[in-house]
N, C-alpha and C positions, 0 to 999 in steps of 0.2 A: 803495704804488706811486705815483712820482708822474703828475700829471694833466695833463701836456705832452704831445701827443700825438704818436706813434713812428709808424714804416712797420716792420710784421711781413714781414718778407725770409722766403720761405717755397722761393727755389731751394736744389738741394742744396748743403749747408753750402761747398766750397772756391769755388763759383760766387757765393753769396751774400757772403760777405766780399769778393769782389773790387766788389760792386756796393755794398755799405757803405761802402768809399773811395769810389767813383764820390762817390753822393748824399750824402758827409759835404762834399765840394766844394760841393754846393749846400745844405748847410744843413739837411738833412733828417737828420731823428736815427730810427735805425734798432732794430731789433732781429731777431738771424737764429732763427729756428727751422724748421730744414729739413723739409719734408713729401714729400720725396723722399730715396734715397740713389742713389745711383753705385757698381754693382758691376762689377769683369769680368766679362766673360762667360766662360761653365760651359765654351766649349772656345774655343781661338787657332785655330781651322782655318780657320774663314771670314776672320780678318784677312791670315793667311799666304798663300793665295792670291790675294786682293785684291791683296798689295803684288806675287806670282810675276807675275802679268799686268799691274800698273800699264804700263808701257810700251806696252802695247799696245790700252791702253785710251782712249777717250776723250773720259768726262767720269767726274769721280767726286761725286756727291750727298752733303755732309756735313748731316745734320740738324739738330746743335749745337757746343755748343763739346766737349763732352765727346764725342760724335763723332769729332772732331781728335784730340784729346787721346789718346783710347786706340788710333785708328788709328797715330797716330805713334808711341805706345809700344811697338807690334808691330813697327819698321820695323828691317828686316836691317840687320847693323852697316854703314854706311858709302852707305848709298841716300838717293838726292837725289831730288827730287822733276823727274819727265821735264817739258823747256818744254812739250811739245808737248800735257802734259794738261792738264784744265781741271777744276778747282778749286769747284766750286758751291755755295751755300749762302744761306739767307733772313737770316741775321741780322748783322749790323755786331762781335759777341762772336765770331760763328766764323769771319767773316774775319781780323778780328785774332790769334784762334789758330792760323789756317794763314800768316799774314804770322809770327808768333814761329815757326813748324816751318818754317822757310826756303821756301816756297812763293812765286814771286816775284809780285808784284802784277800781272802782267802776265794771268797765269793765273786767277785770282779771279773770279768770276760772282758777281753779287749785286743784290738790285733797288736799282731807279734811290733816289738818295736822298730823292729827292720822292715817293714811293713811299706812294699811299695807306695801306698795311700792307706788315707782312714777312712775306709767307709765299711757298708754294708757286705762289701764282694770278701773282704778281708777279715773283716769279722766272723763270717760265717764256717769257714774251716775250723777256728779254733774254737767256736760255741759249738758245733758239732763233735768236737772231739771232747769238750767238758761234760754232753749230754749221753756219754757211747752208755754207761749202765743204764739211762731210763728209755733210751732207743730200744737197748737188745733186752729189758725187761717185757715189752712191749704191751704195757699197759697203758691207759688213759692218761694222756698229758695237757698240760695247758702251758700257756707261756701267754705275756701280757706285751704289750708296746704300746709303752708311755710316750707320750708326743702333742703337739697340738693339734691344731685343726686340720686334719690330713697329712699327706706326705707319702715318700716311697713304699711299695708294697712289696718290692725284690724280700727283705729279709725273712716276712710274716708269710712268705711263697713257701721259702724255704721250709721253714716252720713245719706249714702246714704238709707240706709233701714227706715229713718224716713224723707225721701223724699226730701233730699239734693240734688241739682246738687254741685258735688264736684267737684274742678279744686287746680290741682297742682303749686307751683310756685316752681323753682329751684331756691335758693336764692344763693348757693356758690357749690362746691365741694371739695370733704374731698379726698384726694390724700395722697402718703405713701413720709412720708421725707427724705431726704438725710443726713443721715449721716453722722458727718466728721471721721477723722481717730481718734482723740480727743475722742469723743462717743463711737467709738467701745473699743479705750483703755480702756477707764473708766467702757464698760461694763462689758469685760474680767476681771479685776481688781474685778467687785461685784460678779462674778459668782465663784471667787474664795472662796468668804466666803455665799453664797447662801441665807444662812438664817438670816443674817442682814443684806439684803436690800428688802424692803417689794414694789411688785409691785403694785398700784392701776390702777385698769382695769374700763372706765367708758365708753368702746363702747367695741363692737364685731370687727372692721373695727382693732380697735388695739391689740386686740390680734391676727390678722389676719397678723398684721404688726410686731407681736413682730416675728414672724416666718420668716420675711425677715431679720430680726434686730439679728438674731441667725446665721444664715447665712453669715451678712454681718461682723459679728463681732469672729465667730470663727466656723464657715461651721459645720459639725452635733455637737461641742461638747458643747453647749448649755443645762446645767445641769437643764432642767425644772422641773422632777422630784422633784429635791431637792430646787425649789423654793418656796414662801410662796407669794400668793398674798389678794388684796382685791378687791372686785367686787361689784358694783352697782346694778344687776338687775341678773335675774337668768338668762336670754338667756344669756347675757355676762359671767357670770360663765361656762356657758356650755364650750363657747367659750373657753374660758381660760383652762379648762378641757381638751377637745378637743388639746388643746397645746399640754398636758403633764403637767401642773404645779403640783406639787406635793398636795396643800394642800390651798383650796380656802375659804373663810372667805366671806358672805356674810353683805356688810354694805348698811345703806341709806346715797345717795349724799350729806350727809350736814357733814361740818369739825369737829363739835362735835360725832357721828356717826364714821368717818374715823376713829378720835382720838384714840376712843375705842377699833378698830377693830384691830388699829394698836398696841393699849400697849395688844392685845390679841394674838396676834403672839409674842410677843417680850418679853411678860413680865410672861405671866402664862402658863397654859396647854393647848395646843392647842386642840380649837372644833370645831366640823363640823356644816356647819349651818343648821339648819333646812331644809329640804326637804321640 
């Protein structure tokens, strides 16, 4: 194996290659090994209904990009997306995939680009400020959040405290992948040199998996300690922490961001991020 050191791309596999072109633009050499997969979910009933009442709905809460992705896959032959919804979502990947599902930009909620983090806390001011005429009308509202099988409840709080009926839709579920004998070799192989291969962590659900992935590939001697990762959001850090990883780097979701984070493991003195 050579001794240049890689970014271990650890979202599920079609997300992760799309993020390998990203950071092959800045130079960063990659390697995907998905600690998540992307399934449908077990019934279409909740996406069916979601699209029956889109019209009348108004806000819908996309989680991620795969969110979009398999809500739109449900969408009755020949339905456009109504002006008059809104469109919401933390991250710059699922705006882009509701801008590809003809969603017009006009519609799109997302935090500001100066946005200390992408999450749900950031979000929530500027979809409050896009909702002020159906707040001060103060008629019946609904708002939708698309996601998979569970997840945070902070945003749909919000919601609900500014007089939302909120309703759930399970759009897919995220299940742990299977490994071939090929993956555990290869990971055995990077644990051997620990600190040039840098893991990027952009859910909790996988570093939840990388613990199965230690297991499957060499049962307790899984050197986490002496790994170096990067992380998207501080609960995922935790997460990761929570591993064992020795030494976590907090970055934002975008490949210039990664780039950085990665030539700061690999290239200078390593720092803790900010608390």
């Amino acid at each position: 194996m050579s001794t240049a050191a890689q970014l271990i791309l650890t979202r599920p596999r079609a997300q992760a290659v799309l993020w390998q072109q990203r950071l092959a633009v800045h130079g960063v050499p990659t390697r995907v090994l998905p600690l998540l997969d992307i399934l449908p979910p077990a019934s279409g009933l909740d996406l069916a209904q979601a699209w029956s009442v889109l019209p009348q709905t108004q806000v819908l809460v996309f989680v991620s990009p795969n969110a979009v992705h398999h809500f739109f896959a449900a969408a009755p032959k020949g339905a456009a997306w109504p002006a008059q919804v809104l469109a919401a979502t933390v991250g710059p990947g699922s705006a882009q995939a509701l801008t590809q599902h003809g969603v017009p930009a006009a519609c799109i909620v997302q935090p500001a680009p100066d946005a200390p983090s992408l999450d749900s806390e950031q979000l929530w001011p500027v979809l409050e400020q896009r909702l002020a005429a159906v707040l001060q009308a103060g008629q019946p509202w609904s708002a939708w959040v698309i996601r998979g099988e569970g997840g945070r409840e902070w945003l749909a709080q919000r919601l609900q405290e500014r007089g939302a009926a909120v309703h759930y839709c399970s759009a897919y579920r995220r299940v742990c992948p299977q490994w071939t004998e090929q993956d555990c070799d290869w990971v055995r192989q990077a644990w051997q040199q620990p600190q040039q291969h840098i893991w990027l962590f952009s859910s909790s659900e996988a570093a939840a998996h990388a613990r199965l992935l230690g297991a499957a590939a060499g049962g307790g001697a899984a050197p986490w300690r002496q790994t170096l990762a990067l992380c998207t959001h501080e609960r995922i850090a935790r997460s990761v922490e929570a591993l064992g990883v020795g030494h976590v780097v907090l970055v934002r979701p975008d490949a210039a961001a990664v780039a950085q984070g990665f030539r700061q493991l690999t290239g200078g003195a390593l720092e803790s991020p900010a608390s």
